[in-house]
N, C-alpha and C positions, 0 to 999 in steps of 0.2 A: 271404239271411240273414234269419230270422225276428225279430221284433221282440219283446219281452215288456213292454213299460216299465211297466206295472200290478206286474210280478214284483220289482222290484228297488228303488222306494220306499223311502226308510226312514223305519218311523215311532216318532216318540220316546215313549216309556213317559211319559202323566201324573205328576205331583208334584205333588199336592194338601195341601197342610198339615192342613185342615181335618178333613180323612178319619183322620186319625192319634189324632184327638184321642176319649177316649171320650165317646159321649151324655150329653148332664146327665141326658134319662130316658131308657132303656133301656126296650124292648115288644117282645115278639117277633112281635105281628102290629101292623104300622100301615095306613095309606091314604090312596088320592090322590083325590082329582075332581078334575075339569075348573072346579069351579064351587066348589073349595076355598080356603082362606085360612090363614092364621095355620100356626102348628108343632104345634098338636096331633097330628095326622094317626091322631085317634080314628076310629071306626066312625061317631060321630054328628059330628064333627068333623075330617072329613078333609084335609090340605092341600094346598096347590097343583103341589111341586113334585117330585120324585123323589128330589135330593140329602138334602131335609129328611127324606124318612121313611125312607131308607136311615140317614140318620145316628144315626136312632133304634131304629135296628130293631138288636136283636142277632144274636150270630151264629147263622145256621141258623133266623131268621124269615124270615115272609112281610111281602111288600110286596102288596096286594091294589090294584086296578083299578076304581072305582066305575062309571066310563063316560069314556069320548073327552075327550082334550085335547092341551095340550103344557105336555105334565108337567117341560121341562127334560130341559139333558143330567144324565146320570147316571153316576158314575164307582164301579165297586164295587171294595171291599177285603176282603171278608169272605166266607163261605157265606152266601145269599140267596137267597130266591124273589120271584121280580116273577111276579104272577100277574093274569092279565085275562081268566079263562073268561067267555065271553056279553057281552065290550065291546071295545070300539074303543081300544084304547090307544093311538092314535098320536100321534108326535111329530112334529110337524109342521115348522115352518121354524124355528122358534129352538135345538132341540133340542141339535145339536152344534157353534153356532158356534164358530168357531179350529181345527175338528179334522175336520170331514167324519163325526164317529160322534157318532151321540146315543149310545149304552151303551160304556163302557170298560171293560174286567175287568182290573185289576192288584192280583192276589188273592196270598193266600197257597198255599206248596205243597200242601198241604192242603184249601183249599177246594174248595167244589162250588155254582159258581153254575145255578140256571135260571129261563129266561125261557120265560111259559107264555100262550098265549093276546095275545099282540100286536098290531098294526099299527103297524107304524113305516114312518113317510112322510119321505121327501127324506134321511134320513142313513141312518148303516149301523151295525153291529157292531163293536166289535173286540177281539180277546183278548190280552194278554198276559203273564199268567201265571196259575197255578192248579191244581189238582187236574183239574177236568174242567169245562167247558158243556156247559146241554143246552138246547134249543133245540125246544119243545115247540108246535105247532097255534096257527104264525103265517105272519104275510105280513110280509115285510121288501121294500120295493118306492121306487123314484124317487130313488135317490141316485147323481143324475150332477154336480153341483155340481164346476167346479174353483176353486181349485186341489186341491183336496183328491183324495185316493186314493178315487176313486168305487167302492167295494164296498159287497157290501149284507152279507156274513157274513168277515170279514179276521180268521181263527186264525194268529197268529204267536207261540204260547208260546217261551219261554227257558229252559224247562224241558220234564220228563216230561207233557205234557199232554193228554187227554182230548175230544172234541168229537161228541155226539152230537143229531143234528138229525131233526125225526120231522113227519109230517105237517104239513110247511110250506111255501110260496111261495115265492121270489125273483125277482122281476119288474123290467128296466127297469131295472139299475145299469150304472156304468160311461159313460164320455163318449169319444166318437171310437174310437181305439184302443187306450186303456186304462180299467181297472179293470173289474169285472165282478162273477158271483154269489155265489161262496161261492170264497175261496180262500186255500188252504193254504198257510201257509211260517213253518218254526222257526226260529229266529234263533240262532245262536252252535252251544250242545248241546243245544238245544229240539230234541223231538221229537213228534211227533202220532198218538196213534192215533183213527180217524175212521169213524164208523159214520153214513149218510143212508138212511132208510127212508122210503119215502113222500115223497118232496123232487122238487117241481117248480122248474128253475130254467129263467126264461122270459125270451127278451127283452133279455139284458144284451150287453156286450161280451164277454167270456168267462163262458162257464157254470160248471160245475166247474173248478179248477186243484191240482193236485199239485204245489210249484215247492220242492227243494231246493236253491236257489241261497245262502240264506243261513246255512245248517247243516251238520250233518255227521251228527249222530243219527239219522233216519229217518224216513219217514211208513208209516202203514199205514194203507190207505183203502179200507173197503169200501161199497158205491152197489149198494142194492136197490130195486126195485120203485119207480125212479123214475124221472125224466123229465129229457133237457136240449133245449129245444124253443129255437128260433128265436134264438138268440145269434147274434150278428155274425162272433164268431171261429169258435175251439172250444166245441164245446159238453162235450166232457169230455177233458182235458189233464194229463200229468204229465211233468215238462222238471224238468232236473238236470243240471249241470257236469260234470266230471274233477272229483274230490274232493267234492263235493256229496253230501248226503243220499241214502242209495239209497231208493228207492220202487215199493211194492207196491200195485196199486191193485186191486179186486176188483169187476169190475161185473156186476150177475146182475139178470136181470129187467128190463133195465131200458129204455129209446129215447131214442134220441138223433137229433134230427126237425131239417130244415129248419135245420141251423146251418151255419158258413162249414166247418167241417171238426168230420163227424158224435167221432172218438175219435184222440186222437194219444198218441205214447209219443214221447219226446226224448229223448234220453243215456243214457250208462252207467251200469249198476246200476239201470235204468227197469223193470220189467216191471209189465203191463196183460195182467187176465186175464179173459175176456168172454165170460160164459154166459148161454145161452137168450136174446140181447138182440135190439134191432129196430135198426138204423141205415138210416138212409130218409131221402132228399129232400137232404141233404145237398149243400154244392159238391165236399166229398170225404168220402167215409165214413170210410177209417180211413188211418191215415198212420201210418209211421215211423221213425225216422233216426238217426244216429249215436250208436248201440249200444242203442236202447232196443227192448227185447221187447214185443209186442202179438201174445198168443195167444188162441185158440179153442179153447172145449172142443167144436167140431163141432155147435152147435147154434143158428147166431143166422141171422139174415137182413138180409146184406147187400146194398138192392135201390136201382134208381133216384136211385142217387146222379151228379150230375154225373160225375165219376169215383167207383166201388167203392174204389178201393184195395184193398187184400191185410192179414191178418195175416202176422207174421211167422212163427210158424210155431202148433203145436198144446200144449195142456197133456196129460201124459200121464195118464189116467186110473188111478184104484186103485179 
């Protein structure tokens, strides 16, 4: 019996009073340093901490990045950019005490949070609810702390939700046998539609996951032109119940190097569909089991893995 205990977590949606209330002054660009003070969080007067210039920032501003700190956790309710082109935004050890996430998104149906130009050290991501994230040229890296749900990117909307992730890291998340780099699961009628381009996820307990364990609505996940390198478990996984969320995962271009099991599919209404990809070095390439589909369009290279394993069968071409 395979274990999932990272998959079935539950975690409770912040209540933050604070966040409800409007800014006494409303900006739509504010800022943080490292070496900030006070609540201005002007260009010439930047403040210390992430909560402060979020709470000032209205909706569909920017939160800019002067250089490297620990900005605090930060809990969003609105459309936002956190933006740190050419700095070190990291959050280091105070970040998300109580919760294991320095960023929380419990946004409106309608919003549209992103997070651009990061580093975030020792905690992780987490989404749940909104329009869509996006997840713009960072490194999300070092969050294995328990007790907390060690993930470095945890999309679990309660809704119709959105998650698009682009030339970024994920390094080193997850403790023993659970949690891991980026992993998917809607809660209740939450559903995800999910697009990684350029996404290196390196290093963690699970790499990618697909887990409709806790929904019924649906994932749809497509994984281009990127990498899941040396993970403990799976390096790219989509597992689902009798009744669970069906799921469509799309992988093209992509390698799956040196993990415990290179690509799996799990249960019914699973289907994994794998073009032009590399799976290599693996303890098992591809694997999969009770009813879940894992096809080839007849063009990837399945080599030197402890065990190859098999797709289940082929997609038909048009």
């Amino acid at each position: 019996m395979t274990k999932f205990a990272l998959l079935t977590t539950t975690i409770a949606v912040m209540q933050v009073a604070l966040l409800l209330a409007a800014p006494a002054h409303a900006a739509d660009h504010t800022w943080v340093s490292g070496s900030g003070s006070g609540t201005a969080c002007t260009r010439a007067a930047p403040c210390a901490f992430f909560q402060t210039a979020h709470d000032l920032t209205t909706a569909g501003g920017v939160i800019s990045v002067l250089d490297s700190g620990d900005f605090g956790q930060l809990i969003i309710n609105r459309s936002i950019v956190v933006r740190a082109e050419g700095a070190d935004g990291g959050s280091v050890t105070a970040g998300g005490a109580g919760t294991g996430y320095w960023l929380i998104v419990s946004a409106g149906a309608s919003d549209v949070v992103s997070i651009e130009g990061l580093h975030i050290m020792g905690f992780g991501v987490r989404f749940n609810s909104g329009k869509s994230l996006h997840i713009r040229n960072s490194i999300i890296e070092n969050h294995y702390l328990t007790p907390f749900q060690a993930i470095g990117i945890s999309f679990g909307p309660s809704g119709a939700s959105k998650l698009v992730i682009t030339d970024t890291a994920v390094i080193n998340n997850g403790s023993g046998s659970t949690g891991g780099g980026i992993v998917i699961q809607p809660s209740g009628a939450g559903s995800a539609r999910v697009y990684l381009e350029r996404v290196s996820v390196e290093g963690n307990v699970f790499g990618i996951v697909a887990d409709g364990t806790g929904s019924t609505a649906g994932i749809n996940m497509t994984i281009s032109n990127s990498a899941a390198a040396s993970n403990s478990q799976d390096g790219i996984i989509a597992v689902t119940p009798g009744g669970g969320a069906p799921i469509g995962v799309m992988v093209k271009n992509t390698r799956s190097i040196n993990n415990g099991i290179g690509i799996r599919s799990i249960g019914p209404n699973v289907t994994v569909r794998v073009d032009g990809s590399t799976i290599i070095g693996n303890g098992t390439g591809l694997s999969f089991g009770s009813g879940g589909g894992l096809l080839s369009f007849g063009n990837n290279n399945v080599v030197a893995n402890g065990t190859n394993g098999a797709f289940s069968g082929s997609v038909g071409l048009q």
